[in-house]
N, C-alpha and C positions, 0 to 999 in steps of 0.2 A: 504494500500500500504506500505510495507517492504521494506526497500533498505539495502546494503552490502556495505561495503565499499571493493574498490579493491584490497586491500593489506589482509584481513582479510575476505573471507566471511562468517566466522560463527557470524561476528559483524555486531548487525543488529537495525535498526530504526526505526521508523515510520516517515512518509512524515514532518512535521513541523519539527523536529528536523534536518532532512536531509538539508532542505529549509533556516534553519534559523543557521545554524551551517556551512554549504558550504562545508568544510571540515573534514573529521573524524580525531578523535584523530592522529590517526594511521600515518596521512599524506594521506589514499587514498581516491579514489573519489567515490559517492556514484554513485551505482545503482538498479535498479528495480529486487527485487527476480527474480518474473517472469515479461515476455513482453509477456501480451496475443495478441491474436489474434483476429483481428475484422469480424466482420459475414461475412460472402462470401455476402450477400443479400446487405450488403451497398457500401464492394466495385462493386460491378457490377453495383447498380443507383445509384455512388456518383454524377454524375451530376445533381441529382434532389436533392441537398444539397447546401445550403448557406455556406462561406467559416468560418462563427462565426456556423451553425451546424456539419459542418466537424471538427470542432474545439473542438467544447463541447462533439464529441462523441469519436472522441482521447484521449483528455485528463480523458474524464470518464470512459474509458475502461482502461488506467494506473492507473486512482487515485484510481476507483472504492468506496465505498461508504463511502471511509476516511471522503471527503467535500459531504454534502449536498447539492443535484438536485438543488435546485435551489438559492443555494448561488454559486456553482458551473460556472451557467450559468451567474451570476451577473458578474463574472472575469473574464471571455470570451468575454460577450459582451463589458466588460470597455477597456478592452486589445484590441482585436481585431475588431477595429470600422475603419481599414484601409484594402483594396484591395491588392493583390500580381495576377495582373495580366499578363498571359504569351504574349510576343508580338514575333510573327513568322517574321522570315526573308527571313527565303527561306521553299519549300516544308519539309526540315528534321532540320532545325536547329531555335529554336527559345529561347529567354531570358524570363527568371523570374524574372519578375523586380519586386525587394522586399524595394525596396526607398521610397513607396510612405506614411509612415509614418510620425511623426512631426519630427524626428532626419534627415530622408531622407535616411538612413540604414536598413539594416536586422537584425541589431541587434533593433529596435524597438519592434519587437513582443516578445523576447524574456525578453526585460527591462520593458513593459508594462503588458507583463503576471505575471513576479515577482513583479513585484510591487505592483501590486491588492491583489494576492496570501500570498505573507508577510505582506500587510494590515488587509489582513482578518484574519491571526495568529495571531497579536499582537494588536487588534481593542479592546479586554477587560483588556490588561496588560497593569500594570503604568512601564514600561521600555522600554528607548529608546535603537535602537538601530544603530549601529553605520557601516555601508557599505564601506569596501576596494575595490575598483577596480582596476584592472592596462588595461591600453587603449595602443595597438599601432596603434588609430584611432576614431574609430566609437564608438567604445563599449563605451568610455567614454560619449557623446554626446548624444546616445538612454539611458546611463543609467541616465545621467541629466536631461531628458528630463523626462525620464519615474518616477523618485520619486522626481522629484520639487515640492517642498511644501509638502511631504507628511507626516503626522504629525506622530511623533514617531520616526523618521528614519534622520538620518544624512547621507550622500555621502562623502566621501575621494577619490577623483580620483587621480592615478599616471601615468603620461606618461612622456616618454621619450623626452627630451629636443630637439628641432630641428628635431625631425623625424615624427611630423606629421604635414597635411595640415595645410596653417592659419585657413581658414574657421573650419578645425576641429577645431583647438584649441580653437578657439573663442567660438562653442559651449560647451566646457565645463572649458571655465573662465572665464563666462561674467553673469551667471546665479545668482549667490550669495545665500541667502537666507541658506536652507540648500544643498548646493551644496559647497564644497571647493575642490580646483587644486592643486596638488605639482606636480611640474615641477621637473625632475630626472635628471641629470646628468649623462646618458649612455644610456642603450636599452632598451626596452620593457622587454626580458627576463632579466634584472635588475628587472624592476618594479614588474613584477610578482615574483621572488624571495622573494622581499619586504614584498607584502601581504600572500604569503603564509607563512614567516618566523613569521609574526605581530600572524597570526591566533595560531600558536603553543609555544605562548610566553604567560607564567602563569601571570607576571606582568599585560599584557595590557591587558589579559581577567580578572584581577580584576574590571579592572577600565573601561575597555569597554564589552557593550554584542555584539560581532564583528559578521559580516556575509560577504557575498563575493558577488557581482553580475556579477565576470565573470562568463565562459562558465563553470569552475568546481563546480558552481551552478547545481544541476538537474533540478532549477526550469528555468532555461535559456535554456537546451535542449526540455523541452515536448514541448512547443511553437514553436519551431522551427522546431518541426515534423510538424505543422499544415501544412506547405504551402508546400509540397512534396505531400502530398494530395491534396491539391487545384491544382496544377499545374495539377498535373493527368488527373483531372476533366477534364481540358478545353483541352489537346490534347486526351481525350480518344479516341475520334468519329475516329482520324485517323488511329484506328488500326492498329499502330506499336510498338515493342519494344519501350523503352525509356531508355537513358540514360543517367542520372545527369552528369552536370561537375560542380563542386565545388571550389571556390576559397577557398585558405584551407590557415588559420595561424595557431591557435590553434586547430585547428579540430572539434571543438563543435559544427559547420553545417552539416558537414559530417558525423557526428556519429551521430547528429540527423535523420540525411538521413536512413542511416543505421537501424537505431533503427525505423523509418516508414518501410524498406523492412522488418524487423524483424514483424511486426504487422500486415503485411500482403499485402502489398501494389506494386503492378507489378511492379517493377524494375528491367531492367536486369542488368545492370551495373553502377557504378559511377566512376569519374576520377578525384583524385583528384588533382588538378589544382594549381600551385604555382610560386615563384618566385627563384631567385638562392636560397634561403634557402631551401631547395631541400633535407630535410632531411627523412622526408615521402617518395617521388618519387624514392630515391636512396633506401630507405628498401623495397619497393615494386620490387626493380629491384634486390636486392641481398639477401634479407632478414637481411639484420643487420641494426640492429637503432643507427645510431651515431650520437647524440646532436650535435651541435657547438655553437659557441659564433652568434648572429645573425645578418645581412647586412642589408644597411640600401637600400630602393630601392625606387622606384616611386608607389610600391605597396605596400603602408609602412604596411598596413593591416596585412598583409602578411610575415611582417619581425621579426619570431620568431624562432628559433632555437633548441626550447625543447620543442613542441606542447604539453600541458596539456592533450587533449584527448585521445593523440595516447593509453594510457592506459586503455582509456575504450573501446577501437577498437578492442585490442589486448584480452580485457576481453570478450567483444561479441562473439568474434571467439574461445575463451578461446584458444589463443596463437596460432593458427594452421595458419605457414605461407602460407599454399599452401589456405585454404577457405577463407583468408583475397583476395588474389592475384587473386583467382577468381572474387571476387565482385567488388575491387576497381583497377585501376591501375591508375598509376602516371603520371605527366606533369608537366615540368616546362619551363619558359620563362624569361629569362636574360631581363632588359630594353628599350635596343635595341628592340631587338624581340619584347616586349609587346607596342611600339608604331609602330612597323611593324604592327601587328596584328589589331592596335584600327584602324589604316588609313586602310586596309584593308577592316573592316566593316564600314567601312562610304560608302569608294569608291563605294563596290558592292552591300550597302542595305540602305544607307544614315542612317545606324545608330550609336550613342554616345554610346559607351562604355566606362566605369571608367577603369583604368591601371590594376583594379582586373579582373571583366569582359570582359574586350581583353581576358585575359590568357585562361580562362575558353570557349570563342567561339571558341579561333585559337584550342584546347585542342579538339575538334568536326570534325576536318578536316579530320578523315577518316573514318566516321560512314559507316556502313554496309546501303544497298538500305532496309532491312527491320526495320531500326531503326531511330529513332526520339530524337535528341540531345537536350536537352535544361539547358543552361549554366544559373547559377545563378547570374542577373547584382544586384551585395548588397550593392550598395552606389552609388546615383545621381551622374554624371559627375560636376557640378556643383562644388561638395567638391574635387573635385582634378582639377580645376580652370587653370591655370596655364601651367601643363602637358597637359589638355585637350588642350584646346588652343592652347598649341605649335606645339601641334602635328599633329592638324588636320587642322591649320592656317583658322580658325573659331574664331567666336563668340558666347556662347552661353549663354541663359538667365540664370540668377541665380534666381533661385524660391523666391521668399516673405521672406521665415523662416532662408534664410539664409545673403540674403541682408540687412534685419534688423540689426544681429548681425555683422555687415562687419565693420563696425566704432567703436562698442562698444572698451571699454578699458581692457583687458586682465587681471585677478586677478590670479597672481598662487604664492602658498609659493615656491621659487629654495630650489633644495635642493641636495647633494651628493648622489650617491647609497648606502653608505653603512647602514646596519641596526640601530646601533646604532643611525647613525642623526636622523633615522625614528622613532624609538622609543623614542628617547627625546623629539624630536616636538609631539608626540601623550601622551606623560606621562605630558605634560609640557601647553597643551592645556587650 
């Protein structure tokens, strides 16, 4: 398996370097030469497939015989030993509840596949290596989760100060060991600036072998194709159209989406689903991409400004606005709107949608009679506690994994946005 980085594609890698490097020199982000195509013979009986067989035969048809059959299948199974079951609400609209891992996020499968995956690169070398994150949420919490303890490998998580749940927080400042928090002093697209400025700085790759476990990881998108398969599986029988709605921050679900309809997989359309940072949904409606500085909302997920991926979207389609705008089209929901929307699904199906999850059901409300909506729900109500609650003037349980951590005491270094403080505190470690 070959990947290009998207700024250069005659610049090319093999899978471990891609995996363990996160970023190209270059600044861009790596992808797969080619995205074959899986047999017509499996997608037609994927339902006589386990969601860890659907899994191992994705990922083997991208990696193809880089990892060995059955060291292959050892990372699949460690990774994905959790469910992404679909729960219907009504005859055409149902959720993909992708929480039911130890984070309680969708970003688990993707932090649990990389983690096994970069375990198994660097299981014979004597060097550590060292993991920048930036979280406006989840992503920090499945990545805690997913390499706690894992020997070789350190965690630097950075999230923005005041913009994510407690309950998030607490998963990933309560952990220790090798798991460490800097708490930022502005937004999300701060933090991500950070790590991506840390990865192309000669100094701190002296002194660190750096990697990345966001979504500009490749190794955080194949995992994330798995369960657009599995969902498949369980509405096939209704023979209808289907179509993803996606809650979209940085895009790395959505393009994983994508990159499943690329492999073969019946999708007629995806929508992708957001909050006023509406930077996506405005270039879907005009064709121009204007970044902004990013707001902060109750779908903090979702509060980014300069989505990482949108560049590997635009690379899939190699830039052609009119075959993006056929596949994907845009939605967004202001705050107001998205607890309109959560108490709407309560009302009419008694069901808890997270402030993401509203966006992405209410985003189904005019599906055609021969299609089948199903909205990605990618974090337990549970971690947005609070909004849930106020909105729906309920109670509801807080699962074991995250009650535990409710009392813990919070460890995070504060710290300024700007680069400089970041690289002294990492030169000065």
């Amino acid at each position: 398996m070959q990947l290009y980085s998207t700024n250069n594609p005659s610049f090319k890698v093999e899978l471990k370097e891609a995996v363990m490097q996160s970023l190209a020199p270059d600044k861009g982000l790596y992808m797969p030469e080619v995205i074959p195509v899986l047999d017509k013979d499996f997608i037609e009986n994927i339902e006589n497939y386990s969601f860890q067989e659907i899994a191992y035969t994705v990922s083997k048809k991208l990696i193809g015989d880089y990892i060995p059959d059955a060291d292959l299948q050892n990372i699949v199974k460690s990774a994905i030993d959790f469910p992404a079951p679909v729960h219907m609400l009504s005859e055409n609209i149902g959720a993909l509840e992708l929480w039911h891992g130890p984070s309680l996020a969708f970003k688990d499968f993707g932090a649990r596949f990389m983690a096994a995956l970069m375990s198994y690169f660097i299981k014979n070398e004597n060097q550590n290596t060292t993991i920048l994150v930036a979280t406006s949420g989840d992503t920090g919490g499945a990545v805690a989760a997913g390499f706690y303890k894992t020997p070789g490998i350190e965690v630097i998580i950075l999230y923005p100060s005041g913009k994510v749940s407690d309950l998030q927080e607490k998963q990933l400042t309560t952990l220790g060991e090798n798991i460490t928090a800097v708490e930022i002093e502005g937004t999300f697209d701060d933090c991500q600036a950070l790590v991506k400025e840390a990865f192309l700085d000669n100094e701190l790759n002296k002194k660190y072998h750096l990697s990345s476990a966001n979504s500009i990881n490749i190794a955080r998108l194949i995992p994330q194709s798995f369960y657009y398969f599995e969902a498949y599986k369980q509405v096939k029988k209704f023979g209808k159209e289907i179509v993803f709605s996606v809650p979209s921050g940085n895009f790395g679900n959505l393009t994983a989406g994508l990159l499943a309809k690329r492999m073969g997989l019946p999708v007629k359309r995806f929508i992708a689903a957001t909050n006023i940072n509406k930077i996506v949904p405005e270039y879907l409606s005009s064709g121009i991409y204007n970044p902004k500085p990013s707001q902060a909302t109750i779908s903090n997920a979702m509060d980014v400004g300069n989505p990482s991926n949108f560049v590997r979207i635009l690379d899939l389609y190699n830039k052609d606005f009119v075959a993006i705008s056929k596949d994907v089209s845009g939605f967004w929901l202001d705050d107001n709107e998205t607890k309109e929307a959560m108490k709407e699904a309560y009302q009419k199906y008694r069901y808890i949608c997270d402030p993401h999850g509203a966006i992405g059901y209410k985003s189904l409300h005019n599906l055609d009679a021969n299609e089948i909506g199903l909205f990605l729900e990618t974090a337990h109500p549970a971690k947005f506690l609070d909004t849930v609650e106020s909105t729906l003037d309920i109670k509801i349980e807080i699962p074991e994994g995250l009650a535990s951590i409710a009392d813990k005491t919070k460890q995070a270094i504060k710290m300024e946005s700007d680069f400089q403080s970041f690289k002294s505190y990492l030169l000065l470690r």
